[in-house]
N, C-alpha and C positions, 0 to 999 in steps of 0.2 A: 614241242609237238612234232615236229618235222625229225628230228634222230630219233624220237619215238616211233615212227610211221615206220623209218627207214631200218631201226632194227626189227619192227615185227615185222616185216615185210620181207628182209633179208632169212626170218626164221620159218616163216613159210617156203620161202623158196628152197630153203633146205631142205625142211620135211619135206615136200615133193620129190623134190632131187632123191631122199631117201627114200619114199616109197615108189617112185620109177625105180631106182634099181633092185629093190628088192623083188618088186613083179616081177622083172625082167630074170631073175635069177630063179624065182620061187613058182616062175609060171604063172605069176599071180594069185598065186596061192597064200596069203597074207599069215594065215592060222600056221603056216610050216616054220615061220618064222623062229627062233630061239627066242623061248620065254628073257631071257635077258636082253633082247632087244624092244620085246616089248614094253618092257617095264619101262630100257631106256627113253621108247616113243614117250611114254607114258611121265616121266619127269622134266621130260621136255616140255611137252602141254602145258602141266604142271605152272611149271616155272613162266612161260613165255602169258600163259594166263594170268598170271597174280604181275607181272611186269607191266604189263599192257590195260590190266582191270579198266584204268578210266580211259581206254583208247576204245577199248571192247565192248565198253557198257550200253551204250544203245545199237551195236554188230550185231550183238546174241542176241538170240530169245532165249526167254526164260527154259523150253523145251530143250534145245542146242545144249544149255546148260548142266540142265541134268543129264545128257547124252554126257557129255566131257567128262564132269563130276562122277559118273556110274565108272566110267574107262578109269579116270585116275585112280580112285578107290580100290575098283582092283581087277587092272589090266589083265591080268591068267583069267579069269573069268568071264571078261566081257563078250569074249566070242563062244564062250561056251552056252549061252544063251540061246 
């Protein structure tokens, strides 16, 4: 449980890490980003979600879920909404 904790943990602090500097660059402009970074965001989730499922299972709600699930599905779209 605990290298469990401490890689999702480690994978968040990345994704942060990445989207502070993306703001930082895009003016916070998320949408300016290159569709292949989003995707990349997007396989990250991915992956860090099905790693983590029984860490995550009582984190999520059901709602949150289909937030993610919509993004992974298909990330060029999600902000086109």
């Amino acid at each position: 449980f605990n290298a469990e904790e401490k890689d999702l943990l480690e994978s968040i602090s990345a994704l942060k890490a990445a989207i502070t500097v993306l703001s930082k660059h895009q003016g916070g402009a998320f949408l300016q980003i290159p569709q292949s970074h989003i995707t990349t965001v997007a396989m990250t989730l991915q992956q860090q979600m099905h790693r983590h499922a029984l860490l995550l299972k009582g984190t999520i709600s059901p709602s949150q879920k289909r937030v993610i699930a919509a993004f992974i599905q298909e990330p060029q779209d999600y902000f086109d909404a």
